[in-house]
VOVOVO-38599 format. One line per field, with one value per residue (C-alpha): residue in three letters; x, y, z. Coordinates in Angstrom, 3 decimals, padded with zeros to 6 digits. Each point is the difference from the previous one (the first is absolute). Example, Ala and Ser with C-alpha at 12.3 -4.5 7.8 and 13.67 -1.06 7.14 Angstrom:
VOVOVO-38599
code <- ala, ser
u <- 012.300, 001.370
v <- -004.500, 003.440
w <- 007.800, -000.660
//
This chain:
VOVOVO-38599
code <- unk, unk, unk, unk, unk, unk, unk, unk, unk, unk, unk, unk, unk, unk, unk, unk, unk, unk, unk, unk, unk, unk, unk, unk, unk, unk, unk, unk, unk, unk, unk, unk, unk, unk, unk, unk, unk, unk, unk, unk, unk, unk, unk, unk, unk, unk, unk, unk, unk, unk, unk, unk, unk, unk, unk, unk, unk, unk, unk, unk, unk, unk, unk, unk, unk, unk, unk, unk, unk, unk, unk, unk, unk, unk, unk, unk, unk, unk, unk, unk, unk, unk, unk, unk, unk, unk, unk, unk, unk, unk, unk, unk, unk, unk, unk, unk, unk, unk, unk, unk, unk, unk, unk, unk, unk, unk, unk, unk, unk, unk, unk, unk, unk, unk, unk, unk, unk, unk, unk, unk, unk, unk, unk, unk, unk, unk, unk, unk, unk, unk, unk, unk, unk, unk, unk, unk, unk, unk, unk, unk, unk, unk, unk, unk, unk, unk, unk, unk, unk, unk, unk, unk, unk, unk, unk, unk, unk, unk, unk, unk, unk, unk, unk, unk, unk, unk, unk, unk, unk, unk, unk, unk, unk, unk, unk, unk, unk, unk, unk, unk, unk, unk, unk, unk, unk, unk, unk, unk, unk, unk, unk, unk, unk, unk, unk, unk, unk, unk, unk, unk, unk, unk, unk, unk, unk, unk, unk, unk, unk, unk, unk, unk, unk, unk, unk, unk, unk, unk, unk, unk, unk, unk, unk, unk, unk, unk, unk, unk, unk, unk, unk, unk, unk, unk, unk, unk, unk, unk, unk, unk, unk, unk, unk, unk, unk, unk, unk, unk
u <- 030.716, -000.791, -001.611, -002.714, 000.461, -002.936, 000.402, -000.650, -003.699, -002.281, -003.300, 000.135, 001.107, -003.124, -002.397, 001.113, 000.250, -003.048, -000.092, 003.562, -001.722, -002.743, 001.941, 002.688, -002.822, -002.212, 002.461, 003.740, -000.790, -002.497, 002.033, 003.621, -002.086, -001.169, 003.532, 001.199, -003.182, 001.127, 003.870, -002.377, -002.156, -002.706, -002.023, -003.794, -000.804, 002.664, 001.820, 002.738, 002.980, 002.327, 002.988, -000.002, 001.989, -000.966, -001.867, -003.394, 000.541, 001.372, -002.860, -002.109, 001.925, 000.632, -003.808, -001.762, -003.372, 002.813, 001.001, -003.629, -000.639, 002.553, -000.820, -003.936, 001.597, 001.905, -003.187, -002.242, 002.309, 000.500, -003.729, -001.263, 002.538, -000.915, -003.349, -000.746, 001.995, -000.366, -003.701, 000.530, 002.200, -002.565, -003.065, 002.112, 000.895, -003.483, -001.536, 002.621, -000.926, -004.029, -001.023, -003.460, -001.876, 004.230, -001.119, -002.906, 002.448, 002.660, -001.890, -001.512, 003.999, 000.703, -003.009, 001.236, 003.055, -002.481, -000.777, 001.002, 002.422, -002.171, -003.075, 002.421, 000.785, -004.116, -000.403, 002.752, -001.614, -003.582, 001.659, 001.617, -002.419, -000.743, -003.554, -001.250, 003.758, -000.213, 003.414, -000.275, -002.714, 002.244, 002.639, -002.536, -001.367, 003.914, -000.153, 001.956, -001.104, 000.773, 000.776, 001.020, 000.834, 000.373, 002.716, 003.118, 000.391, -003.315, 000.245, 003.200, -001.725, -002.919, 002.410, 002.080, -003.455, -001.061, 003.229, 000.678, -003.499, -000.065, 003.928, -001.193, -001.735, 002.600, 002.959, -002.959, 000.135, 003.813, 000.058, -002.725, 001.475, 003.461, -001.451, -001.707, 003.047, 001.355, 000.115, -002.206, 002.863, 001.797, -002.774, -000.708, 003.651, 000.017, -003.176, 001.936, 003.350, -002.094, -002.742, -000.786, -001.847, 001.568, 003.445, -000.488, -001.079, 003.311, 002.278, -001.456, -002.597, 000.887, 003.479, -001.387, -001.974, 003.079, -000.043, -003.020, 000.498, 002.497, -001.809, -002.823, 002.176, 001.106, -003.249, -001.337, 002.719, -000.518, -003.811, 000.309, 002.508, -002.321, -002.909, 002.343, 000.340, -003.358, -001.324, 003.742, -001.641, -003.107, 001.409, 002.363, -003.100, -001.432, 002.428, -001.237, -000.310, -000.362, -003.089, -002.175, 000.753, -001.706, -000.151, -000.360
v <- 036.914, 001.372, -001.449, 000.984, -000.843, 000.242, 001.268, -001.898, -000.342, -001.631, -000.076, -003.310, -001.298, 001.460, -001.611, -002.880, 000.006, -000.425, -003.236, -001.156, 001.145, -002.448, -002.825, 000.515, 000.059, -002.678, -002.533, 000.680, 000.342, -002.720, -002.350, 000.833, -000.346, -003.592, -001.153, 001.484, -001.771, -003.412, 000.201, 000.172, -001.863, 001.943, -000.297, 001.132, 001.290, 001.696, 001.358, -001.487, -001.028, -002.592, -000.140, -003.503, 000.636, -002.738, -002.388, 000.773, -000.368, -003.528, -000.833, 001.129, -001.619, -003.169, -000.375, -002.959, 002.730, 001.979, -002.809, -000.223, 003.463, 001.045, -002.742, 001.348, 002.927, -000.543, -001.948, 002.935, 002.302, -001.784, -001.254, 003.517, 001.777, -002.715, -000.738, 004.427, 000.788, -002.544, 000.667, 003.957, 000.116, -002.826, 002.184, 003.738, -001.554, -001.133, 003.724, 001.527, -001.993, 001.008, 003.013, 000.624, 000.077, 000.021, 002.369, -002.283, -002.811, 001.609, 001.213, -004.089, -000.689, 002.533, -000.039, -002.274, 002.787, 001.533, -002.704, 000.212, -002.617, -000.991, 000.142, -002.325, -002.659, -000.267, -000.370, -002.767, -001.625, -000.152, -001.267, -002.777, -000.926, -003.731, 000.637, 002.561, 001.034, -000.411, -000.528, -002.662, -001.526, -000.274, -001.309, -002.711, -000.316, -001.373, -002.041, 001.794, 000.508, 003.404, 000.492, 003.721, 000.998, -003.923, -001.352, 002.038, -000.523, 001.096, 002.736, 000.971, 000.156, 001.613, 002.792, 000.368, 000.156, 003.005, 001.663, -000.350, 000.920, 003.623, 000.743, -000.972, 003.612, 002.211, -002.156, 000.041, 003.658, 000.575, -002.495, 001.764, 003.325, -001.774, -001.096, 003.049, 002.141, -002.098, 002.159, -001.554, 000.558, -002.222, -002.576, 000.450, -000.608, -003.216, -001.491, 000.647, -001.494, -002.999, -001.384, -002.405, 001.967, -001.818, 000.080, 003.723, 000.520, -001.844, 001.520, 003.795, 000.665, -001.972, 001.276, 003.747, -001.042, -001.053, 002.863, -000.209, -003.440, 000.333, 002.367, -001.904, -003.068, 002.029, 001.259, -003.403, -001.801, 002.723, -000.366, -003.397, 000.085, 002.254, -002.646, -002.597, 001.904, -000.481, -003.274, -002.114, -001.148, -000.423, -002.886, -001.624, -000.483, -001.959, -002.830, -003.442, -000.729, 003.644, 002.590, 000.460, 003.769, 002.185, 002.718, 002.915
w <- -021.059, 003.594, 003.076, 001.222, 003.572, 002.682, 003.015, 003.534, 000.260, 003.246, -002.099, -000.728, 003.413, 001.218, -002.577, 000.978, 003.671, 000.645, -001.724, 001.545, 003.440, -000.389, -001.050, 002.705, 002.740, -001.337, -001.837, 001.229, 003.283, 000.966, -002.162, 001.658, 003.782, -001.142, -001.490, 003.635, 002.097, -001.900, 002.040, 003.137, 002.305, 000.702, 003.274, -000.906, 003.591, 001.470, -003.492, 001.250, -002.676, -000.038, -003.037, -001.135, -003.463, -002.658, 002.347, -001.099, -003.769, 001.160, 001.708, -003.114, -002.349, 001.933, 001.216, -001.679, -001.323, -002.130, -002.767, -000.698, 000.558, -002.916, -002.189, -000.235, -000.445, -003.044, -001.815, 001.216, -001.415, -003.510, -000.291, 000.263, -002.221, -002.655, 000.341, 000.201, -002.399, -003.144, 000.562, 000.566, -003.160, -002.389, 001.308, -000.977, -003.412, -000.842, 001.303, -002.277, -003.078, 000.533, -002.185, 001.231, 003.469, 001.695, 002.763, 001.483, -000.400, 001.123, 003.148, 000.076, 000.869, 002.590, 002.084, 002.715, 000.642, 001.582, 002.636, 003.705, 000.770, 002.998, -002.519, -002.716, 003.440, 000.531, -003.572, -000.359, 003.366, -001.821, -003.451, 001.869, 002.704, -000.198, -000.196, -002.000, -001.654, -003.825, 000.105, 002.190, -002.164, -003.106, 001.927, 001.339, -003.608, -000.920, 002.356, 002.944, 003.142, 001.412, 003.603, 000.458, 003.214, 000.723, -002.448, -000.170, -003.629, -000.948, 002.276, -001.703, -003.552, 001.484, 001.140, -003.241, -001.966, 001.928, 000.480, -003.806, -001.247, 002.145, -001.497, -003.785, -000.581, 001.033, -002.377, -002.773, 000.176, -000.053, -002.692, -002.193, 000.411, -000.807, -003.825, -000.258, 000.231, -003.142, -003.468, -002.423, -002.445, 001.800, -000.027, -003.361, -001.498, 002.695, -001.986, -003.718, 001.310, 002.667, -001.944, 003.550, 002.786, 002.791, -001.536, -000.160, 003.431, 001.418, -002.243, -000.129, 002.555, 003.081, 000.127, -000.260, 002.904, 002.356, 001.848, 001.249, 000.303, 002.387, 002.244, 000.176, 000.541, 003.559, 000.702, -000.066, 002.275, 002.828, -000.189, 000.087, 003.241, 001.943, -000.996, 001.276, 003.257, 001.009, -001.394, 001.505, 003.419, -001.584, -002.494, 002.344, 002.378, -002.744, 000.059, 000.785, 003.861, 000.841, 000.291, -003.182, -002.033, -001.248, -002.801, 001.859
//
C-alpha cells in the first residue's frame, strides 16, 4: 500500500496564530511578569526594584491572615462546587424528565445567567438584609438570628448562598445538554435490564455524564477562587473584636 505523504504546509500555523497571539499577550505574558514581580520588592513611587528571592512568599505564608485566609478558601471552594452542582445536576434531571411546557421551564432555570454579578451582590444584600431580607426572615422564623455583615459566620453563609445560587444556571445547562446527548436506545435497554430509576441513573447515566462532570468540576473551583479573591478581607474583618463586614 503507498503513502500518501503531504507536503510542508503553514496554513494551519496561521489559523491559529492569531489565537496563540492573544493568549501569549494576554495570559503568558502578564502571568510570567507577576511570577517575576513576586521575586521582587516593588517600590510604588519611584518603580524602583529590589530582588528579595523567596522572602515575600515567607512573609505570606508565615503571616497570621493566611491560615485563615486558606482555610475559607478551601470551604468556599467545596461549599460552592457542592451546593451548585447537586442542585444544577437534581434541577437538569428533573427538566429532562418533563415532556411538556420544557422550554418555559427550562428558560425558568437559566434566567439568573443572565444577571450582572454586581446586580446578583445587590440582590444577595436585599435577600439577606436583617430587615426586609426574606431570607433573613426564615432564618429568624428557625430561630436564628442573622447578622450579615456583623457575624463572620453568617457572613460566610451569606456569601456561599449567593456565590452558589449565580453558578447553579450555567452547571444546570452543561448538565442538561450532558443527558440530552444520551441515545434513548441506550436509556431504553437501561430501563429493561434496571427496573430502579435511581439505580439506573448511577450505574448508566451518571457515568455518561463524567465528562462533563469533570469540566464543570474545574470550572467551578476557578470561579469559586476568583470569588474568594474578593470577598477574603471582607470575612476576616468580620471576626470578633474587629470592624463589622459587609456584603458588598
Amino acid at each position: 500500500m503507498k503513502k500518501v505523504q503531504f507536503g510542508p504546509s503553514w496554513t494551519p500555523y496561521l489559523l491559529l496564530a492569531p489565537q496563540l497571539i492573544i493568549v501569549a499577550l494576554f495570559f503568558l505574558w502578564p502571568a510570567g511578569e507577576a511570577l517575576r514581580s513576586s521575586f521582587y520588592l516593588e517600590d510604588p513611587f519611584f518603580g524602583n526594584a529590589t530582588f528579595v528571592g523567596f522572602d515575600n512568599y515567607v512573609d505570606s505564608t508565615s503571616a497570621a491572615d493566611y491560615g485563615r485566609s486558606a482555610q475559607f478558601t478551601a470551604v468556599f471552594t467545596v461549599s460552592i462546587c457542592v451546593i451548585s452542582l447537586g442542585i444544577a445536576l437534581a434541577l437538569a434531571v428533573s427538566a429532562d424528565a418533563v415532556l411538556r411546557g420544557k422550554s418555559p421551564y427550562k428558560t425558568a432555570l437559566m434566567w439568573v445567567y443572565a444577571i450582572a454579578p454586581p446586580v446578583a451582590g445587590l440582590i444577595g444584600v436585599m435577600m439577606f438584609d436583617q430587615h426586609i431580607g426574606p431570607l433573613s426572615d426564615f432564618a429568624r422564623w428557625l430561630g436564628w438570628e442573622m447578622q450579615v455583615g456583623v457575624s463572620y459566620f453568617d457572613t460566610a453563609v451569606a456569601m456561599i448562598t449567593v456565590a452558589a445560587w449565580k453558578q447553579i444556571p450555567v452547571n444546570f445547562i452543561f448538565f442538561l445538554s450532558g443527558l440530552q446527548g444520551i441515545p434513548n436506545s441506550l436509556r431504553e435497554a437501561a430501563a429493561i435490564d434496571c427496573r430502579s430509576p435511581a439505580r439506573r441513573f448511577w450505574t448508566v447515566v451518571f457515568p455518561l455524564l463524567a465528562p462533563t462532570s469533570f469540566f464543570l468540576l474545574v470550572i467551578n473551583i476557578t470561579y469559586a477562587f476568583f470569588e474568594t479573591f474578593g470577598v477574603i478581607d471582607v470575612m476576616l474583618k468580620g471576626e470578633p473584636g474587629n470592624n463589622p463586614v459587609t456584603l458588598v
